[in-house]
Each structure stands twice: as C-alpha cells, then as structure tokens.
Kinemage of the C-alpha trace (Angstrom):
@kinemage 1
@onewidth
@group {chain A} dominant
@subgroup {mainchain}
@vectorlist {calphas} color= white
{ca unk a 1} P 115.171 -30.211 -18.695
{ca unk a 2} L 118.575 -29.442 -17.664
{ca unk a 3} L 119.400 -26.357 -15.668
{ca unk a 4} L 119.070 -23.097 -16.083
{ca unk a 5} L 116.212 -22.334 -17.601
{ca unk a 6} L 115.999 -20.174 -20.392
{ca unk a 7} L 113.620 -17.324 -20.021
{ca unk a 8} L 111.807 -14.722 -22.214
{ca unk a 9} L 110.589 -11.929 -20.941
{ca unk a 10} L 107.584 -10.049 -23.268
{ca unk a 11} L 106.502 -6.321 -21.622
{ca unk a 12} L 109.639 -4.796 -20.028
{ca unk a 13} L 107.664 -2.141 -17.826
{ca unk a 14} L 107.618 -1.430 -14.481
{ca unk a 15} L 106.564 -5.014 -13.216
{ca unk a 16} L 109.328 -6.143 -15.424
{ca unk a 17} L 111.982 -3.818 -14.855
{ca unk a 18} L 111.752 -2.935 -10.835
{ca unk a 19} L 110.278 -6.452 -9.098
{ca unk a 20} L 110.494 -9.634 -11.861
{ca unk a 21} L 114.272 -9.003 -12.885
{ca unk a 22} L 115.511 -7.650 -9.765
{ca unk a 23} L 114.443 -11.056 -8.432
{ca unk a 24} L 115.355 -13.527 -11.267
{ca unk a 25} L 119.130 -12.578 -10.634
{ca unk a 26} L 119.097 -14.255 -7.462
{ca unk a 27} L 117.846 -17.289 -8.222
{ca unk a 28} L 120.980 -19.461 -10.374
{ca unk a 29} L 118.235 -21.670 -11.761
{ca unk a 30} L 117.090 -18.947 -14.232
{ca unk a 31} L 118.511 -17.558 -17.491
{ca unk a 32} L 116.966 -14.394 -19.073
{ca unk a 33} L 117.899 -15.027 -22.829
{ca unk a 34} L 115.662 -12.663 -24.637
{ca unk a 35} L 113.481 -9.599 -23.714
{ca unk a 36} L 110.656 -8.061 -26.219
{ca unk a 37} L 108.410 -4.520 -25.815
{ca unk a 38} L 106.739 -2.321 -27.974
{ca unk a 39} L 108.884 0.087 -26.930
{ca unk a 40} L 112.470 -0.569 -28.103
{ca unk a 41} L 113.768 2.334 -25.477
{ca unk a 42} L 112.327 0.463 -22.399
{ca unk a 43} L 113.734 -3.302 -23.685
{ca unk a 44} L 117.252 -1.301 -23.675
{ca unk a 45} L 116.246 0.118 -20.167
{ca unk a 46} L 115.155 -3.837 -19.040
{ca unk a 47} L 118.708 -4.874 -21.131
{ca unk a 48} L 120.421 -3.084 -17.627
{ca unk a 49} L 119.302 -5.836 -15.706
{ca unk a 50} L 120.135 -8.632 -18.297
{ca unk a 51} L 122.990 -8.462 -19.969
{ca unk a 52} L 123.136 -11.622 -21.925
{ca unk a 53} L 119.382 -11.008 -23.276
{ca unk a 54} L 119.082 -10.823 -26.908
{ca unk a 55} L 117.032 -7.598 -27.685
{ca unk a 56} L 113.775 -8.642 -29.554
{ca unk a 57} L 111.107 -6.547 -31.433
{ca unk a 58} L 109.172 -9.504 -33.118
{ca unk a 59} L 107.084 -11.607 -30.860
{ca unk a 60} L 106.713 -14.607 -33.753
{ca unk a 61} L 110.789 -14.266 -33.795
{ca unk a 62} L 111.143 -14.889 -30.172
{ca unk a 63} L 108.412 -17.548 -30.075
{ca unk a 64} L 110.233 -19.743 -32.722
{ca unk a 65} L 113.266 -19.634 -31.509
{ca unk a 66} L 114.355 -23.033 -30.062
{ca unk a 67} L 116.924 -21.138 -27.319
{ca unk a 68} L 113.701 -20.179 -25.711
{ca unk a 69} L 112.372 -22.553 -23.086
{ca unk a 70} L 109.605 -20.894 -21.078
{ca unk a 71} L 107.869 -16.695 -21.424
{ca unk a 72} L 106.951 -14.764 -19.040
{ca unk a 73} L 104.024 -12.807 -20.632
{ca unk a 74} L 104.327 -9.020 -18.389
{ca unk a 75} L 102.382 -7.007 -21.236
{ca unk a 76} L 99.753 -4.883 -19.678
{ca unk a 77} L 96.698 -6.865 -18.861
{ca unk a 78} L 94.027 -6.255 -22.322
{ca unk a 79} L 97.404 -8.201 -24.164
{ca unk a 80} L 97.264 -11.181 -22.066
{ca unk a 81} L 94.876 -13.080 -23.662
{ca unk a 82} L 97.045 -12.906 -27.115
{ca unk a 83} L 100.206 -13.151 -25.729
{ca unk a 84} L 99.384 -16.152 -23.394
{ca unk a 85} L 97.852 -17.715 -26.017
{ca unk a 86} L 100.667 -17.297 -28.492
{ca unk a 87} L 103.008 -18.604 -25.901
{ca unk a 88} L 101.286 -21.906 -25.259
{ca unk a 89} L 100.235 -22.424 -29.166
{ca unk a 90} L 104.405 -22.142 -29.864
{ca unk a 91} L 104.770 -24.881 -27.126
{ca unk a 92} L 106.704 -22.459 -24.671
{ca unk a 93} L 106.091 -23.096 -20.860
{ca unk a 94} L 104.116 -19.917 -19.753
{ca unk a 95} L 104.059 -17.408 -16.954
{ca unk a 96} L 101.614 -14.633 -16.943
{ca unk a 97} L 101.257 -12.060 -14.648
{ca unk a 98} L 98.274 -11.172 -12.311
{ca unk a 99} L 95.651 -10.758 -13.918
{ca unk a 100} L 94.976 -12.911 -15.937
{ca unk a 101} L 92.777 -11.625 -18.256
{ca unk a 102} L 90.400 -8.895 -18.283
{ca unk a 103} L 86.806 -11.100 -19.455
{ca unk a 104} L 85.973 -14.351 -18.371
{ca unk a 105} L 85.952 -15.310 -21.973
{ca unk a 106} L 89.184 -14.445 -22.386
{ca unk a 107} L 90.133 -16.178 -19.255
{ca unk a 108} L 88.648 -19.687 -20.681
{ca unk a 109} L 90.337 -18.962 -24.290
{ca unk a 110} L 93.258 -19.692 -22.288
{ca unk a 111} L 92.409 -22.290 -20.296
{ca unk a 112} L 91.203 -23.939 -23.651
{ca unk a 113} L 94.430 -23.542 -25.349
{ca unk a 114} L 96.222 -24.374 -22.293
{ca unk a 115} L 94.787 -27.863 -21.875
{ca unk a 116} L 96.204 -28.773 -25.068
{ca unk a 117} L 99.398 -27.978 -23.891
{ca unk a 118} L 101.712 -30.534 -21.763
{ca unk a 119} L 104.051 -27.268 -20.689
{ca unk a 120} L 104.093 -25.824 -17.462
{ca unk a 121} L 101.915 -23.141 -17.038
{ca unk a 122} L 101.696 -20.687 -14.075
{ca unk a 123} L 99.993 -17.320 -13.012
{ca unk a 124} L 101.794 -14.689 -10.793
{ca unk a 125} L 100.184 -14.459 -7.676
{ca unk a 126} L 103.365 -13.366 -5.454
{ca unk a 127} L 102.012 -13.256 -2.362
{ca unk a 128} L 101.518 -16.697 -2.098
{ca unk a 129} L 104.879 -16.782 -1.250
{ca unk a 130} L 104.754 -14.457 1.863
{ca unk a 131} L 106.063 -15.729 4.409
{ca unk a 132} L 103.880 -14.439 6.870
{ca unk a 133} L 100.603 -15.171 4.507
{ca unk a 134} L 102.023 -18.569 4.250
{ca unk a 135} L 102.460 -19.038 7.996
{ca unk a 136} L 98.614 -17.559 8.280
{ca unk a 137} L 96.702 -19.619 5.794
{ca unk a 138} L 98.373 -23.359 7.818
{ca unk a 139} L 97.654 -21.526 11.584
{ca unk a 140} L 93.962 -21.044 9.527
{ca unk a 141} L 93.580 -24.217 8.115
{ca unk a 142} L 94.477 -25.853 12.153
{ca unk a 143} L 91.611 -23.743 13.209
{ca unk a 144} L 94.390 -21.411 15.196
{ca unk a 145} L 91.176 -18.664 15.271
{ca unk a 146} L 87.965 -20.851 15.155
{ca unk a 147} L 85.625 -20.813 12.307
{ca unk a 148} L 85.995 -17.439 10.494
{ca unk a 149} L 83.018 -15.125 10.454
{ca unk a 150} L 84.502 -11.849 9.015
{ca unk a 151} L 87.862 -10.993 7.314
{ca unk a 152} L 88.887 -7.262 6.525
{ca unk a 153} L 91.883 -6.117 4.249
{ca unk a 154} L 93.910 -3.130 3.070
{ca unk a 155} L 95.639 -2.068 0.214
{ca unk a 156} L 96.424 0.956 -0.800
{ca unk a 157} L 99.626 2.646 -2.650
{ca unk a 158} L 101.038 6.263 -3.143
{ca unk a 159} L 101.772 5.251 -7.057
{ca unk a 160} L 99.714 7.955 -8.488
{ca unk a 161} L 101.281 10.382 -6.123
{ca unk a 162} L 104.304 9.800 -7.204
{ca unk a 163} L 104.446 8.507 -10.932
{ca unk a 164} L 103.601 9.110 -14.049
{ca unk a 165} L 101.972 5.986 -14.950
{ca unk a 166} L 100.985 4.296 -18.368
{ca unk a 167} L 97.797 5.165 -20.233
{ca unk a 168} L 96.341 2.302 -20.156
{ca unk a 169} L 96.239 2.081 -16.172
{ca unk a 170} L 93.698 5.039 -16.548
{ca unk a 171} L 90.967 2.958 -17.436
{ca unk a 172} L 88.966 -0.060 -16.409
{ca unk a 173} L 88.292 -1.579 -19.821
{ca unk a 174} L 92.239 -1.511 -20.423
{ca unk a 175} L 93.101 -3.127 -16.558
{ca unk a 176} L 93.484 0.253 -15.147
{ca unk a 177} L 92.371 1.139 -11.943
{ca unk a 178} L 92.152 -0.300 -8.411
{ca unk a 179} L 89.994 -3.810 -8.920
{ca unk a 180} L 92.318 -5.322 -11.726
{ca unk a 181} L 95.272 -3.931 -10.749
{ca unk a 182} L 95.110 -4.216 -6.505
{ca unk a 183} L 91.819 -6.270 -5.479
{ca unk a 184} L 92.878 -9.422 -7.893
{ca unk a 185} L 95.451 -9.954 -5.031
{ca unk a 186} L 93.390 -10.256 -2.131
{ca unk a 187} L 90.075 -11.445 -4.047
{ca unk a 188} L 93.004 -14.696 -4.960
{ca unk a 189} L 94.023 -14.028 -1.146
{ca unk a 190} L 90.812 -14.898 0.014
{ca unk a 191} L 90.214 -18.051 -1.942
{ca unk a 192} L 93.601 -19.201 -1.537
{ca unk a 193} L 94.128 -18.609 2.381
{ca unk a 194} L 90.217 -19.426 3.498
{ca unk a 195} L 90.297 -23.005 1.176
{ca unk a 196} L 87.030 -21.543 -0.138
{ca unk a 197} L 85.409 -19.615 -2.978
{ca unk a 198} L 83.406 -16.405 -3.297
{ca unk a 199} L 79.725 -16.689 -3.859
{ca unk a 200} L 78.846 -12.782 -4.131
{ca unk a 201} L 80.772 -9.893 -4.564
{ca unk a 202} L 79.700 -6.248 -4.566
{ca unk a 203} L 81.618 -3.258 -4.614
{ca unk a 204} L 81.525 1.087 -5.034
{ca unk a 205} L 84.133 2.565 -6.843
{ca unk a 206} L 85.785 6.541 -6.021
{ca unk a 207} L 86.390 7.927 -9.627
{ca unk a 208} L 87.264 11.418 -11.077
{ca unk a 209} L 88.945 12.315 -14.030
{ca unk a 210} L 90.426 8.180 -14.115
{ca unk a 211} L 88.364 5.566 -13.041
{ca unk a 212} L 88.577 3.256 -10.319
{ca unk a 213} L 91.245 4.945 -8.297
{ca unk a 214} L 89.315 3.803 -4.816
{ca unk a 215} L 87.123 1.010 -4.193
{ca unk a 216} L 85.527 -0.521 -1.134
{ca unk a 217} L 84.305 -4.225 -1.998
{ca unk a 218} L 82.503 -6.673 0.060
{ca unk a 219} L 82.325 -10.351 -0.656
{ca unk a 220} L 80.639 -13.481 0.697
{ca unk a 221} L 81.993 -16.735 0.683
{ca unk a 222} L 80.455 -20.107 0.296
{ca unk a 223} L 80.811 -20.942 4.182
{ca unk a 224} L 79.072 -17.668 4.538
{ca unk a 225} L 82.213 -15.465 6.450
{ca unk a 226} L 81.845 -11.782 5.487
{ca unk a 227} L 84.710 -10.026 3.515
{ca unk a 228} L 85.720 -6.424 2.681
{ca unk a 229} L 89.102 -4.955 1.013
{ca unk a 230} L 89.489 -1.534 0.965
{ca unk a 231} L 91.526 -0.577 -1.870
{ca unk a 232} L 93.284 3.248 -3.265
{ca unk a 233} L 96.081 4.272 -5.601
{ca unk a 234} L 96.838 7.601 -3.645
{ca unk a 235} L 97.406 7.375 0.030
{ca unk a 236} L 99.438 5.789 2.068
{ca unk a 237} L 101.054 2.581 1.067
{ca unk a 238} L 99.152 -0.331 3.486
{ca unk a 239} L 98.870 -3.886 2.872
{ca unk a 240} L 97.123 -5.179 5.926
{ca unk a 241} L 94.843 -7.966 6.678
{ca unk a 242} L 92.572 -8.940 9.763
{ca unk a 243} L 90.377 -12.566 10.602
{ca unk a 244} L 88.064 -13.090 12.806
{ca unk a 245} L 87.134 -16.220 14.020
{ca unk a 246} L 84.624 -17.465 17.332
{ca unk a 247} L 87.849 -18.269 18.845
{ca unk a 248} L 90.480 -15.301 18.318
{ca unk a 249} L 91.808 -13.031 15.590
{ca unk a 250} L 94.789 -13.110 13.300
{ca unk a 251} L 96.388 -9.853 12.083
{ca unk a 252} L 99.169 -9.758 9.108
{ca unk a 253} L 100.759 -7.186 8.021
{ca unk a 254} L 102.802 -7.630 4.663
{ca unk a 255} L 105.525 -5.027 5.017
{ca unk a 256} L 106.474 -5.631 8.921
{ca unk a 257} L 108.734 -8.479 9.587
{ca unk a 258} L 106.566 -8.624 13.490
{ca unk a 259} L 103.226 -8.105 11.141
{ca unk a 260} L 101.736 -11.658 12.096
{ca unk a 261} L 99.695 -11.631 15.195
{ca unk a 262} L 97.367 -14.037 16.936
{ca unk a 263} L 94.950 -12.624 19.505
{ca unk a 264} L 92.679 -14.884 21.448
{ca unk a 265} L 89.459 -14.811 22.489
{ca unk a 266} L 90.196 -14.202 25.965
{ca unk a 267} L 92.708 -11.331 25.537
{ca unk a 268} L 91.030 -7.641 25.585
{ca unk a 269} L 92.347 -4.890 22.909
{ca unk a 270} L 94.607 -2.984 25.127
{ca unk a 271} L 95.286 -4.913 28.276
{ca unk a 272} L 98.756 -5.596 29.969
{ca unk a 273} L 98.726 -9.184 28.506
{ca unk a 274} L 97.899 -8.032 25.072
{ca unk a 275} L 100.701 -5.290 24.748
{ca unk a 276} L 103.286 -7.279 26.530
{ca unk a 277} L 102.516 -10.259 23.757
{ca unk a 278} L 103.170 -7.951 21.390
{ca unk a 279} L 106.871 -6.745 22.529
{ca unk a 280} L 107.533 -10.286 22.603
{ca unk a 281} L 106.371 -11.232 19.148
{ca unk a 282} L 108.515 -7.858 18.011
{ca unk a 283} L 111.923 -9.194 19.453
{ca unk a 284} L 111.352 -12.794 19.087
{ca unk a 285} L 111.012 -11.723 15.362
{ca unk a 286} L 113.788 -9.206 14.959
{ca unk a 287} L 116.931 -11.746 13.617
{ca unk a 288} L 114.803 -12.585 11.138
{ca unk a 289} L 113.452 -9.218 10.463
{ca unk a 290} L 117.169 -7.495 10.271
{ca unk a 291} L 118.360 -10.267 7.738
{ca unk a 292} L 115.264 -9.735 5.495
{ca unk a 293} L 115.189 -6.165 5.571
{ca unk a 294} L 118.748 -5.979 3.790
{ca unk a 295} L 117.326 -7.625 0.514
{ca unk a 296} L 114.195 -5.418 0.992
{ca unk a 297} L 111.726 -7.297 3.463
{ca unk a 298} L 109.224 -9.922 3.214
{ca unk a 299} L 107.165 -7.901 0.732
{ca unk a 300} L 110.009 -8.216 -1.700
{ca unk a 301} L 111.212 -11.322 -1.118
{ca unk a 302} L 107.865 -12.706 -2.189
{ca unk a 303} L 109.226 -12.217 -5.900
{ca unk a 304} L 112.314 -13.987 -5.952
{ca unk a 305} L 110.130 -16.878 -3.827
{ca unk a 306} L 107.565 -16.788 -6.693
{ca unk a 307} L 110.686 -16.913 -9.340
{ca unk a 308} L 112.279 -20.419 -7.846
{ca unk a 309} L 108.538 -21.881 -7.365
{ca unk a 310} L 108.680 -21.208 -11.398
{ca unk a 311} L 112.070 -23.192 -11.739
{ca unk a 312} L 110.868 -25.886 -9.411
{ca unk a 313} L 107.585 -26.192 -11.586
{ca unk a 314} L 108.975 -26.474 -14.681
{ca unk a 315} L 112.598 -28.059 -13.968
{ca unk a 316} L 111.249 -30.858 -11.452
{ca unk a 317} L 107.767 -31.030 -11.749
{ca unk a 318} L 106.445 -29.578 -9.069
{ca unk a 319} L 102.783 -28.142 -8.365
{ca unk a 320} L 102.460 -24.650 -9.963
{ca unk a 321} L 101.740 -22.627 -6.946
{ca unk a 322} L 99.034 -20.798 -8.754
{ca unk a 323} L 97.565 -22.083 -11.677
{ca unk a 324} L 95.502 -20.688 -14.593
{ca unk a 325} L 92.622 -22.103 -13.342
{ca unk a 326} L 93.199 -19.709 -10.059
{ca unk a 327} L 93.779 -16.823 -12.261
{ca unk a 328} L 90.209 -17.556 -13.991
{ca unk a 329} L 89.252 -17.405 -10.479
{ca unk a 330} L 90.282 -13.917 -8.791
{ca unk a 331} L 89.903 -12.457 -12.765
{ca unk a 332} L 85.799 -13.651 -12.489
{ca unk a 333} L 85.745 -11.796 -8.753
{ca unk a 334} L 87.159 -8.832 -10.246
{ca unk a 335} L 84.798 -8.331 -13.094
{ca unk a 336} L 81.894 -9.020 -10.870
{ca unk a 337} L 83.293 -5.919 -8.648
{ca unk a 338} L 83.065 -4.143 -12.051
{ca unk a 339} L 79.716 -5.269 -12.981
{ca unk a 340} L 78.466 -4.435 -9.237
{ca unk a 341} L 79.934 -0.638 -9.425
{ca unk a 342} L 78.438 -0.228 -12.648
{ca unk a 343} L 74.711 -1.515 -11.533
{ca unk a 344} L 74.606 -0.692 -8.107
{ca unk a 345} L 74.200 -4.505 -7.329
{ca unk a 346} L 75.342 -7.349 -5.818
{ca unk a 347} L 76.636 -10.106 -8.113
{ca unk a 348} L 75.889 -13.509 -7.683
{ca unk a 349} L 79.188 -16.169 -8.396
C-alpha cells in the first residue's frame, strides 16, 4: 500500500476528538479522509481537527467506499462488537479502541470474523508505547528485580469532577465505570509487561448513584506473583505502578519524565544512598524530560507512538503491537472483576 494511509474515523467523542486526532496530525504517514457519529454536531466539532475529512452519517456509506483504507472503530464500548465486525466483513483494516468488547462472546465474534480477514487488525492499548513502561517490561524480562512476587498499581482521574460525561459511562452493562473504562489498561499491563497471564481475579467495587466509580482488584498470575490496581474516577489524577521482586523494586510513574526507578535489594527506603540516586536519576533525565513536556509528556506521546505503530502495521507489515487476541484478553479480566463484585467471589481464569 502506498503512503499515506487513508483513515476513517467512526465515534468522534472525547477519545476521538482530544487524544486520537491530536496525535494522527503528527504522524505524515496518516490521512483522516472521513469521520462518522451519531451525532452530526460532534463530527463537525471532530471536522476542526481534520479538515480534508468528508463528513459521514451512514456507516454502510463509509464502509463501501473504496477511498477508505483502514477504520478506526472509537464508538463507545457496547458498539464495538458491530462496528468491528462491520469493518472487517467490508474488508477495511481495523483499529478498535480499548476495550474491546464488553462479553467474552462478543470478544470471540470478532476474533471469528477477524480470522477470515487478511487485513491488519489492531486494538488500542496506548501504553504499550510508554516509554518508560517500555523501558520497564525489557529491565523485567533481564531479571533487573529478581523473580516478581507482588506488583501494585494506581489509576485514578478527576474526570467526573470535572466533566459532564456521556450516559452511557454511568453504567457497567454499557462500559461505564472504572473496570472497563481504567482497569482494562493495567489488567493488559500486567499480561503484557510480566510475559504472563492472570489465573484469578477478584475485585470490590465503590458505587452510589453510578456504578463502578472505585474499585480495588486483586489478581493472581500463573507464576503465582500477587497483583492489586487501585482504580477511581474522582480524585486525584495518578497513574503509578510498583514491582517487587527477591532482588529489588521497580517504580514507574506514567506522567513524570524521572518516574522510572530501580531500587535494590540492598538500598533502605530513606537512606543517603537512596535519595542521592534519586537526584541523579531526576537530572540525568531532565533533557529528555524538557523536550517531551512541550508536546505534552510521555503520557501523551504514547498516542501519536500508538498512531505510527498503526502505519507501520499496516503499510510494512509489521507486528500489531496489540492484537485482538490481547484485547480478548484484558476484556475476559475485566468481566471477571465484574462477575467477582457482583458475587462476592474470586473468579477462576
């Protein structure tokens, strides 16, 4: 396929509008040529962004129309299903955002059509592309730490302090809520940077008048290391993450350009050695930190990373970075969390 490619973009929300578009316009490999919502005043709003875009309110239109190469399927989550499926039945190459879909049924309904399909076909996990995630999982994989025996995460956001957000993030059954919408990240996170899968999950939810809005979840993997990820949609915004291994700790932080830290076994919280190491790490890493910081920081950056990944995918064949299969994955951990809150019980993968 010759360069750039051509890219639809179906749901023009906030992933859409504020992080996938922003991003796409700085990497030359990509053409937005069309852009489709149910809501003809927020496709105008995502227009802003792409000029060029033809401004479509018929998803069978947009699907048929040769000028299309590959769709980027942004809908909110209980759409998915459809909208991947459409895309890969009309023989478009297919991105779909995190997560994937809200069932494991669904989830293998579009595995199924996929592997009928020779297009590219990717799922948006963007923080694979972190650059200090990235940096953790190879110091991991070297056994930088030692074998892992517990792993403990953060992520929480001020969003429902501070927007009025879309009805169907109000409830679980739509994708609402802090396990589809937060945990898929770090339950992908912790297959992807431990090389292993989950083999129980269990999990208590914080709900009032909308459900899931908190939710502390503990996991077990198949080597047997011990994982939480505490998780909330109003508080501070925190995406932090913390290994330890019989031979030393690892600390990342995903919004500090100094957030990657290695602590070894011999070094005591607090001591000269340890805070000294930790000056050093924060101006050996301020060049970097300065230069990143004026295109909004790691955190950011991790979209316009995930957008060339796409372009190398499907323009030179590369190795989607995260497949459907992976989506299946952290969408199956996600609905066990649900299934645990509900009973009360652990859930067996």
């Amino acid at each position: 396929m010759n360069s750039p490619l051509r890219l639809a973009i179906v749901g023009c929300g906030r992933a859409a509008t504020e992080l996938h578009l922003p991003a796409i316009r700085a990497v030359p490999d990509i053409a937005v040529v069309a852009l489709l919502d149910a809501d003809e005043e927020r496709t105008r709003a995502a227009s802003r962004q792409a000029a060029k875009a033809r401004l479509m309110s018929d998803l069978g239109e947009l699907l048929s129309d040769p000028s299309v190469d590959a769709v980027a399927v942004c809908t909110p989550p209980a759409q998915h299903a459809a909208h991947a499926i459409a895309v890969l039945d009309a023989g478009k190459h297919l991105f779909v955002e995190k997560p994937l879909a809200l069932s494991v049924g669904d989830c293998d309904q579009i595995v199924a059509h996929a592997s009928r399909s020779t297009r590219r076909k990717i799922l948006g996990f963007n923080l694979r592309q972190h650059r200090l995630l990235r940096a953790a999982r190879e110091l991991l994989a070297a056994g930088g730490i030692g074998r892992v025996e517990i792993a403990r995460s953060t992520f929480t956001t001020d969003i429902r302090l501070t927007r009025q957000l879309p009805r169907w993030r109000d409830k679980r059954t739509t994708g609402g809520g802090v396990l589809f919408e937060l945990a898929t990240h770090h339950f992908d996170l912790w297959r992807w940077l431990f090389r292993d899968e989950v083999a129980e999950v269990s999990a208590l939810t914080r709900s009032a008048d909308l459900e899931d809005t908190a939710a502390s979840v503990s996991g077990r993997l198949a080597s047997g290391a011990l994982l939480t990820v505490q998780l909330s949609e109003q508080t501070t915004p925190m995406q932090q993450i913390e290994v330890f291994g019989d031979r030393g700790r690892l600390r990342i932080s995903l919004y500090d350009f100094d957030g990657l830290e290695v602590v070894p076994l011999t070094t005591l919280p607090g001591s000269v050695r340890g805070r000294v190491d930790a000056i050093l790490r924060t101006v050996r890493s301020l060049p970097a930190g300065l230069r990143g910081l004026t295109s909004g920081g790691d955190y950011m950056a991790t979209y316009e990373q995930q957008w060339r990944a796409c372009a190398d995918t499907i323009l030179r064949g590369q190795p989607a970075a995260a497949t459907l299969e992976d989506g299946r994955a952290a969408a199956r951990i996600a609905v066990a969390a649900s299934e645990s809150a509900t009973s009360g019980q652990a859930v067996q993968l």
